[in-house]
VEXDREN-2710 file (C-alpha; in Angstrom, 1 decimal):
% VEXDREN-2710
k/r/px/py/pz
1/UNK/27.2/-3.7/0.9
2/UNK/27.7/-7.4/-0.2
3/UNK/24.6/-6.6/-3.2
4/UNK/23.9/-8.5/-6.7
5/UNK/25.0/-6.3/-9.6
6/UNK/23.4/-3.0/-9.9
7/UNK/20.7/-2.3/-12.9
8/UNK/19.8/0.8/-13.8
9/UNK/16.0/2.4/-14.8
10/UNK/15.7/2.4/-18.7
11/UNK/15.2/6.1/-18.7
12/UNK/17.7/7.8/-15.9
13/UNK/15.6/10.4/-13.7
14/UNK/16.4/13.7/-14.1
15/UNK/15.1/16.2/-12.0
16/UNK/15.8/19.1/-14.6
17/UNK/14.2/16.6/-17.5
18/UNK/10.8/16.2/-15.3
19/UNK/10.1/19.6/-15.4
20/UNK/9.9/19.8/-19.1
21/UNK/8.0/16.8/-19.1
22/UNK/4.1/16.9/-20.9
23/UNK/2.0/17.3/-17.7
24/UNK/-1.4/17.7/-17.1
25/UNK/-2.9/21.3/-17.8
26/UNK/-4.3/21.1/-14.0
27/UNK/-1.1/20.2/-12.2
28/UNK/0.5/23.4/-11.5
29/UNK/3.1/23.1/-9.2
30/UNK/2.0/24.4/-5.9
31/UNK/-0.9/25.7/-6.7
32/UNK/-3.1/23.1/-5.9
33/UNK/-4.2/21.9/-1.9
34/UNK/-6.6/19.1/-3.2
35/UNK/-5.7/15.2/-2.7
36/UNK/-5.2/13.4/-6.4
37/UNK/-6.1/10.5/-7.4
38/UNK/-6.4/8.9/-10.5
39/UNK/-7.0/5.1/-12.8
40/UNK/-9.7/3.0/-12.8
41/UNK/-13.0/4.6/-10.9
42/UNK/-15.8/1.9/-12.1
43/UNK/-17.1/1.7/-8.1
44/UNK/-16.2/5.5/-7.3
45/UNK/-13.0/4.6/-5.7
46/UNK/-11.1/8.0/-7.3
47/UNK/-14.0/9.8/-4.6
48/UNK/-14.3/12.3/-7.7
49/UNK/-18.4/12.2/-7.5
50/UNK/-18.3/9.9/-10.6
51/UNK/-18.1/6.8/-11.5
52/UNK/-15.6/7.9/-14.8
53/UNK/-11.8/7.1/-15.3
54/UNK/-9.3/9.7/-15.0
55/UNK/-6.2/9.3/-17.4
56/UNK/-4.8/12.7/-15.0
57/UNK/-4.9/13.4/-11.5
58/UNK/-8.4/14.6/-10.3
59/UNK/-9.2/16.1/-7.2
60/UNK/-11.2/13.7/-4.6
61/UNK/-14.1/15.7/-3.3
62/UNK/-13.5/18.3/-0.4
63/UNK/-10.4/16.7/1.2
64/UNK/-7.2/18.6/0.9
65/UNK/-3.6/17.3/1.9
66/UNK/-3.1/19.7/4.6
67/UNK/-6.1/17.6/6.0
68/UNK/-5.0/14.0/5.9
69/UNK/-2.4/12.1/8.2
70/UNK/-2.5/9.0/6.4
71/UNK/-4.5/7.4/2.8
72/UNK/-4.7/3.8/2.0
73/UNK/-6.6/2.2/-1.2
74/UNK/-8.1/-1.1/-0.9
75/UNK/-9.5/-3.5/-3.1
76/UNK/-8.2/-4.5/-6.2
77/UNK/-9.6/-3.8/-10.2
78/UNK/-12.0/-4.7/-12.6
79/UNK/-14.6/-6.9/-12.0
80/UNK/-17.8/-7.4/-10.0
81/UNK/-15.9/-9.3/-6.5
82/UNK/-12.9/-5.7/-6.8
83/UNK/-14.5/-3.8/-4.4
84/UNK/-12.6/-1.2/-4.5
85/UNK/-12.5/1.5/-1.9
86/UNK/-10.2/4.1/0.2
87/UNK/-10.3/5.2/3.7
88/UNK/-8.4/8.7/4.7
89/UNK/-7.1/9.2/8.2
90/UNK/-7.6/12.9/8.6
91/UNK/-5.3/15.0/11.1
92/UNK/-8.5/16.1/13.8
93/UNK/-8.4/11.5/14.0
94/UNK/-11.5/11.4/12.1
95/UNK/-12.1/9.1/8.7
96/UNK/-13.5/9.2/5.4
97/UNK/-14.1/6.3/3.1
98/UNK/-15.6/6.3/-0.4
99/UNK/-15.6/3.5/-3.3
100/UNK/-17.0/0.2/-3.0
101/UNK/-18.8/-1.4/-0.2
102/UNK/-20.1/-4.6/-0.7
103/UNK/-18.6/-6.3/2.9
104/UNK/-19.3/-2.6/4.6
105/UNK/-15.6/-2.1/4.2
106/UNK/-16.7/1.7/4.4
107/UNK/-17.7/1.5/8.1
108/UNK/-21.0/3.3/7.3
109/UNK/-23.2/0.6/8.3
110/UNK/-24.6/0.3/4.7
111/UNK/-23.3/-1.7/1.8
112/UNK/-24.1/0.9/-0.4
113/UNK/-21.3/2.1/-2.8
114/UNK/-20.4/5.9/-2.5
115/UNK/-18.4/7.7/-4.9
116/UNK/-17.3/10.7/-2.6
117/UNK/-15.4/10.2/0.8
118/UNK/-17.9/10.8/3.9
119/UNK/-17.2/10.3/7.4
120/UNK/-17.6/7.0/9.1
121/UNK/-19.7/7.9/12.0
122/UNK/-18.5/8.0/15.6
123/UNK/-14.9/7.0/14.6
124/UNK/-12.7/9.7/16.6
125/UNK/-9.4/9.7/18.6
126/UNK/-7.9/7.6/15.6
127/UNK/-3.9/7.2/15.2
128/UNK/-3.5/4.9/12.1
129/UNK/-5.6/3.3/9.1
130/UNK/-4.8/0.8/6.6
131/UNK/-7.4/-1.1/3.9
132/UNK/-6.5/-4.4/2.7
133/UNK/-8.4/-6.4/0.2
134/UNK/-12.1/-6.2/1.5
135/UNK/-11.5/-5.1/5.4
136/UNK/-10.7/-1.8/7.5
137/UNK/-7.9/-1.3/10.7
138/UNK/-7.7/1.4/12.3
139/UNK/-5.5/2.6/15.5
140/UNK/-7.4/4.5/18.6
141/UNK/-5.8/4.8/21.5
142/UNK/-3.7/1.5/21.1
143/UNK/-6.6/-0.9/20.5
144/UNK/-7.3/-1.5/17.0
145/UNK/-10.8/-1.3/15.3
146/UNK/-11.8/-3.5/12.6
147/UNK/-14.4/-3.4/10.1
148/UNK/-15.4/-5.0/6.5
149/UNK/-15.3/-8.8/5.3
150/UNK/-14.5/-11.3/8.0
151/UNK/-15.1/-14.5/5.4
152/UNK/-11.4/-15.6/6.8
153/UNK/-11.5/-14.0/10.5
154/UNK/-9.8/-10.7/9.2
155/UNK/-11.2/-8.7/11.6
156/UNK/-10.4/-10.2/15.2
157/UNK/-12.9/-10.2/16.7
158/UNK/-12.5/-13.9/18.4
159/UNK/-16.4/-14.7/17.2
160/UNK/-17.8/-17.5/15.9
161/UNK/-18.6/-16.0/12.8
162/UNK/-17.5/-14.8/9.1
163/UNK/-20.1/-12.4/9.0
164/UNK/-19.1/-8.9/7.4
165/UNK/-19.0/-5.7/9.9
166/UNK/-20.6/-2.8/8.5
167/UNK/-19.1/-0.2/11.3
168/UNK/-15.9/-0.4/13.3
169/UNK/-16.0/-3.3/15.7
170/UNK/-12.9/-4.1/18.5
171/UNK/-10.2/-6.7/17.6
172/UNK/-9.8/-9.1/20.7
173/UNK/-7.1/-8.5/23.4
174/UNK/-4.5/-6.8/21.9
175/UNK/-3.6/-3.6/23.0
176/UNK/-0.3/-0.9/23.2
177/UNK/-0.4/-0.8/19.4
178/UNK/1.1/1.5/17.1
179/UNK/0.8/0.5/13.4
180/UNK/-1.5/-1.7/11.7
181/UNK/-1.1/-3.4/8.3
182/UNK/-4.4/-5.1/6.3
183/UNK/-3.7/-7.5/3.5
184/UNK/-5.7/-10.0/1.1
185/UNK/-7.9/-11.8/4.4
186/UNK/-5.3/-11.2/6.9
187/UNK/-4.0/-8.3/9.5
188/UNK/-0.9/-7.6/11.1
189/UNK/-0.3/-5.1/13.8
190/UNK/3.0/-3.5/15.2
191/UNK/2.9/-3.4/19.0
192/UNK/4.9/-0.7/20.7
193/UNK/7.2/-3.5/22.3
194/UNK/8.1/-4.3/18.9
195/UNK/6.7/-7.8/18.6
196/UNK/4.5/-8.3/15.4
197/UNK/0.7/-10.1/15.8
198/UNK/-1.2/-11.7/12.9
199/UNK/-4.9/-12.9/12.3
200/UNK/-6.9/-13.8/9.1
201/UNK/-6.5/-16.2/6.4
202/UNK/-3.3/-18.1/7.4
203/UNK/-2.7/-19.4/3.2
204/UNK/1.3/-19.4/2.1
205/UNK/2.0/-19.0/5.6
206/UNK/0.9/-15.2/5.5
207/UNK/0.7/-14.8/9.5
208/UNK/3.9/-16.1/9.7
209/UNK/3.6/-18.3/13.0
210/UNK/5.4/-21.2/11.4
211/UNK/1.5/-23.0/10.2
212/UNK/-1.1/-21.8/7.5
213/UNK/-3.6/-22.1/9.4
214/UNK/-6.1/-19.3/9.4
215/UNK/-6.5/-17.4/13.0
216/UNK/-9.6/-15.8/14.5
217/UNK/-7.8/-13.8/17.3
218/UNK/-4.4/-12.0/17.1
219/UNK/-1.5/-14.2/17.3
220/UNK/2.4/-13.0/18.1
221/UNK/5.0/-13.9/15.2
222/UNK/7.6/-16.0/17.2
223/UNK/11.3/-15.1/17.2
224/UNK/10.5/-11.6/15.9
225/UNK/11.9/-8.5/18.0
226/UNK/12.8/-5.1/17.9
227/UNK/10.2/-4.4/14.6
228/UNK/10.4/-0.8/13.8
229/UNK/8.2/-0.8/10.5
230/UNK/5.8/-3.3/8.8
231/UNK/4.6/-3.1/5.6
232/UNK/1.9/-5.6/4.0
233/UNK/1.3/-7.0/0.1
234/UNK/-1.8/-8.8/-0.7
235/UNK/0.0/-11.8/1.1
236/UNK/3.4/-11.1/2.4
237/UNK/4.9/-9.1/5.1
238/UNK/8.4/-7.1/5.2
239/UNK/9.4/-5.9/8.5
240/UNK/12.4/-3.6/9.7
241/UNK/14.3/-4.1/12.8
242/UNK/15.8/-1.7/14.6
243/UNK/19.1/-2.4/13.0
244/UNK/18.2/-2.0/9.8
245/UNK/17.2/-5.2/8.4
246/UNK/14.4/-6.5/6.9
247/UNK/12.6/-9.9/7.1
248/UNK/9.6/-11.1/5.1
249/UNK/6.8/-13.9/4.9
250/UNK/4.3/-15.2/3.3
251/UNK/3.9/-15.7/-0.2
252/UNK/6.9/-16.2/-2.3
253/UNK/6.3/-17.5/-6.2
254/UNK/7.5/-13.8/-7.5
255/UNK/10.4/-13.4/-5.1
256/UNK/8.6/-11.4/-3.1
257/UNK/10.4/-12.2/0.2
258/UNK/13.7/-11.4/-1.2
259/UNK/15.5/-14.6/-0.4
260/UNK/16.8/-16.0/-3.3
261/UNK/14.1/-18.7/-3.6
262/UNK/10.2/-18.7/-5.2
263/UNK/9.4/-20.6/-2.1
264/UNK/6.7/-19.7/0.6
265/UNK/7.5/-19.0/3.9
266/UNK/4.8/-19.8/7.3
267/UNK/7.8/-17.7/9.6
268/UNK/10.0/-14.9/8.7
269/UNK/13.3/-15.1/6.6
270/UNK/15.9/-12.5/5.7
271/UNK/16.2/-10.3/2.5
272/UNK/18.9/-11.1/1.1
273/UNK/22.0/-8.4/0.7
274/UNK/19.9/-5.2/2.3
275/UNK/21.3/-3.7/5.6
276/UNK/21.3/-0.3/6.3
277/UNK/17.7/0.0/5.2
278/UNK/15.7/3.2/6.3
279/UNK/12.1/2.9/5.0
280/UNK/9.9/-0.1/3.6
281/UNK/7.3/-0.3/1.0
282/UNK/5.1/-3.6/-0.1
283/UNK/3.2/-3.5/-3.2
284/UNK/0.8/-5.9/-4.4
285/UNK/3.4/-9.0/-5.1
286/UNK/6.9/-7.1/-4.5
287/UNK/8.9/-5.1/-2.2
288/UNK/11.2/-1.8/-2.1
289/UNK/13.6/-0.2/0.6
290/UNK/14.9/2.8/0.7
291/UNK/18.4/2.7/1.7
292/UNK/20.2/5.0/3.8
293/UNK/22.5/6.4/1.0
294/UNK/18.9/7.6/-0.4
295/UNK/18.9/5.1/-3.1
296/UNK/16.7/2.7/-3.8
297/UNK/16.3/-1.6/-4.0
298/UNK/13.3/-3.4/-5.3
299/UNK/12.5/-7.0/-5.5
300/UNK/9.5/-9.8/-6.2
301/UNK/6.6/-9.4/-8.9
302/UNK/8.0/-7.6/-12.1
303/UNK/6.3/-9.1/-15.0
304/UNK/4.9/-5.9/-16.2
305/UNK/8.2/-3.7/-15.2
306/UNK/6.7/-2.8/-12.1
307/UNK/10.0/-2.8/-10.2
308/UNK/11.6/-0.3/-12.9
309/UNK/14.7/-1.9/-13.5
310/UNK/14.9/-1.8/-17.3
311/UNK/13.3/-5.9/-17.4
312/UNK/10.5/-8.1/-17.4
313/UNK/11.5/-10.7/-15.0
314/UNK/10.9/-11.4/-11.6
315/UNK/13.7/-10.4/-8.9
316/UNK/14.0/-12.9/-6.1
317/UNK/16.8/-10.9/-4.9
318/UNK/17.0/-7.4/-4.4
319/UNK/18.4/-4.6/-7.2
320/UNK/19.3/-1.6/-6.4
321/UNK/18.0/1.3/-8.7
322/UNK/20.8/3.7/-8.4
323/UNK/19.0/6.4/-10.7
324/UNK/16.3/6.6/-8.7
325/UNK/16.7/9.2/-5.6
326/UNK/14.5/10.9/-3.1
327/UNK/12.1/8.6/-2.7
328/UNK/9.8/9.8/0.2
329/UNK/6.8/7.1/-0.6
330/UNK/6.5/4.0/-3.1
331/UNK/2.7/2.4/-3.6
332/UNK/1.5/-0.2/-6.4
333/UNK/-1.1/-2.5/-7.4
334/UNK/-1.1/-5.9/-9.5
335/UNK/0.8/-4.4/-12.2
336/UNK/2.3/-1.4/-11.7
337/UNK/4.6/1.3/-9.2
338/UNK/4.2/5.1/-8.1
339/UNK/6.5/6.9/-6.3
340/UNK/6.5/10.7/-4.4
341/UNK/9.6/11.7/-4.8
342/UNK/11.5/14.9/-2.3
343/UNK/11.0/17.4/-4.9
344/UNK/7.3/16.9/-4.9
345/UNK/7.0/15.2/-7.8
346/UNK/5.2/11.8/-8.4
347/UNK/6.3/9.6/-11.1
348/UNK/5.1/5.8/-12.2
349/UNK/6.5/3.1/-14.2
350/UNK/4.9/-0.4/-15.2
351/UNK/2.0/-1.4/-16.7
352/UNK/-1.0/1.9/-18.2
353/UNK/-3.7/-0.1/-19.9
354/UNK/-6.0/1.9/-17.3
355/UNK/-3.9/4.8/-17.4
356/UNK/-2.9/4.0/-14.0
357/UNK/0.6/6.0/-14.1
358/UNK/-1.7/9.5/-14.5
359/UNK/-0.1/10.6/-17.5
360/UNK/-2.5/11.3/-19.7
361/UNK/-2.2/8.3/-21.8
362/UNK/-2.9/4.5/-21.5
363/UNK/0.3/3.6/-22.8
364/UNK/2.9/1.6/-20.9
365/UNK/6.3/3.7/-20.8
366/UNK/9.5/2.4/-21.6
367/UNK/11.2/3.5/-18.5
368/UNK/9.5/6.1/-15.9
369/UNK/6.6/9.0/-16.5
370/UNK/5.3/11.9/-14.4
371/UNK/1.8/11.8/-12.9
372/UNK/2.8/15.4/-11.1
373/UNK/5.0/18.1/-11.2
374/UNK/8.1/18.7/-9.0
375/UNK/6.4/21.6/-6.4
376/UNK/3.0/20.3/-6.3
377/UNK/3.4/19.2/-2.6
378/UNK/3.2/15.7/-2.7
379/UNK/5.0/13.7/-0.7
380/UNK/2.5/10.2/-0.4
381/UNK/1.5/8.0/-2.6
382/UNK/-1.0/5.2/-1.8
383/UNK/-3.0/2.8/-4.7
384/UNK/-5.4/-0.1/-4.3
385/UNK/-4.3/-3.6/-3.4
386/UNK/-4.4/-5.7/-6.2
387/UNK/-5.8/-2.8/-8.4
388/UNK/-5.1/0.1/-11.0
389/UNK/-6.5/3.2/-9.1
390/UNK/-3.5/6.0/-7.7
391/UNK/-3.9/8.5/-5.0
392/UNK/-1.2/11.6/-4.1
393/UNK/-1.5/13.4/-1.2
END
């Protein structure tokens, strides 16, 4: 593989060395069935009942991992326009949401706050969920639901209006869908055919049909086929193609599109020096792949060591973190990176002001820390958008 030269994690990952790692007194490996999460929790968005950061993973109310298919955070941090919030996609297709809800980005019909997950009512049948910034998709039965701010036409729906949705609402015309994506003001969805479609806020050329202009209805990304994956930052897009490589758009003044340039992009571009990729991740303002070897590249936003490779500067190219292996899941907010990792363990690296690693301190690491255990049956990892709250399930 034609890639830039290799840097290593400041602290090499050892499996052996994890387990003698400080952990939390409640993380026994194993032992535990209850979904984590942990960081900031001002608008209830840990679903813990309070209101209270937790420097360690804490148990969100009544929903254990055997439960959930699939957790995304949205929202970002502090401040009274964060709104941050989680939806769960539970297993029986039903979903919870808790946290902030001031564009009834909890599909409850309110926009009352609630710090515990309850279940938005008559939501069933569904397939996939993803929160962006301030809005809901969901997946049911290959049409996709919408619901939360529409103040840049996030949601679809092909009305003449930026009116928030407090309950799921359809998007217009598409259909055959299997995978959504929600961003900062936009949406993308992966149709089974394996063409993308964007809608939303249409800044730094985020929908990626070769304009910025902002889209009320679902709009195909030209000269884009055979998409196996998408995965969405506040506002980029990486996709994988069935042979293993990965394009991006969007925003690109932390090298978040991988192309060697700071540049934004209105149509997609190549990642520069990755083939053979197997999995894709997009955090807030950067990118990772997992690799076929099992090892694993990150590039884009890294100002707070949030890509782990022993610096501070931004990577407008990808580098490959050879110390880092068995990575089943990657998530992160604006400043920093978690990981579930094969052996069940979740570690972080990056920024901790708001103890957003889950280590029991608010300390920023030099090299990598352990939120969990290897055995405590983790093996996802999801955070808020542009915020500092973690979940494991």
């Amino acid at each position: 593989m034609n890639l830039p030269a290799r840097t290593t994690l400041l602290a090499a990952l050892s499996l052996a060395a994890l387990t003698t790692t400080c952990l939390p007194v409640h993380a026994a490996a194993g032992t535990d069935p209850w979904v984590r999460a942990w960081g900031e929790n001002a608008q209830g968005q840990l679903g813990n009942g309070s209101v209270l950061a937790q420097q360690t993973p804490a148990a969100v109310t009544g929903i254990t991992r055997d439960d959930v298919r699939e957790l995304s955070g949205g929202g970002g941090g502090t401040g009274t326009t964060a709104n941050p919030f989680a939806v769960a996609l539970l297993k029986d297709g039903t979903v919870k949401s808790w946290g902030s809800n001031a564009t009834g980005q909890l599909g409850n019909g309110t926009l009352t706050a609630q710090p515990f997950p309850a279940t938005v009512a008559g939501l069933s049948g569904v397939s996939e969920v993803s929160a962006g910034l301030n809005h809901v998709l969901a997946v049911r039965g290959g049409r996709v639901l919408a619901w939360g701010s529409n103040a840049s036409k996030q949601l679809g729906t092909g009305q003449d209006t930026t009116n928030p949705y407090k309950a799921p609402i359809p998007v217009q015309s598409l259909d055959k869908v299997k995978d959504v994506a929600a961003g900062c003001d936009f949406s993308v969805a992966l149709r089974q055919d394996g063409t993308v479609w964007t809608w939303g806020k249409g800044d730094n050329g985020r929908l990626g049909t070769g304009n910025n202009t902002t889209r009320e209805t679902p709009q195909k990304v030209p000269d884009l086929v055979d998409v196996e994956s998408v995965a969405v930052g506040c506002d980029h897009v990486l996709a994988l193609t069935a042979d293993g490589t990965v394009k991006a758009w969007g925003k690109g003044a932390e090298g978040q599109l991988g192309n060697d340039s700071v540049t934004d992009s209105n149509k997609p571009v190549d990642v520069a020096y990755l083939d053979a990729v197997a999995k894709i991740f997009a955090t807030s303002a950067s990118g990772f792949a997992v690799l076929d070897d099992g090892s694993l590249a990150g590039w884009g936003k890294n100002t707070d060591r949030q890509l782990g490779d022993g610096t501070n500067a931004n990577r407008t190219t990808p580098v490959v973190l050879d110390s880092l292996k068995g990575v089943q899941s990657i998530s992160g907010g604006a400043d920093f990176t978690v990981a579930a990792l094969d052996d069940g363990s979740v570690i972080g690296w990056g920024a901790n002001a708001a103890a957003q690693l889950g280590d029991g301190s608010t300390t920023a690491p030099p090299g990598t820390t352990v939120a969990l255990p290897p055995g405590s049956g983790i093996t996802q990892v999801a955070t808020t958008v542009t915020g500092k709250s973690a979940y494991a399930y």
